[in-house]
C-alpha angles and dihedrals in degrees: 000000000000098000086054093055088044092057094048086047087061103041100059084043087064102048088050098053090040081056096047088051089052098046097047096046121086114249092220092057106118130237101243111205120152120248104178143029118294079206113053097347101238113150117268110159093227105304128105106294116253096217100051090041100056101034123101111241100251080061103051114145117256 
């Protein structure tokens, strides 16, 4: 039974901190999620870059 009430205790916990977090933060902050190489900037919809990946090192992207 007390594991019960301790896992109620955090759980509210958590969904007060998770509305806190909601209410203090702007609603016009953007979702950053990168979309291209850091590298040579080819698209690459969020997964390992072909071209980096692949390339000898005397030929890295700029």
């Amino acid at each position: 039974m007390v594991i019960i009430w301790i896992g109620i205790g955090i759980g509210i916990l958590l969904a007060a901190i998770l509305i806190k977090k909601i209410i203090t933060t702007s609603p016009r902050t953007p979702l950053k999620f990168g979309m291209r190489c850091n590298k040579c900037g080819y698209k690459t919809n969020g997964l390992k870059c072909p071209r980096c990946e692949n390339a000898p090192d005397h030929q890295r992207w700029k």
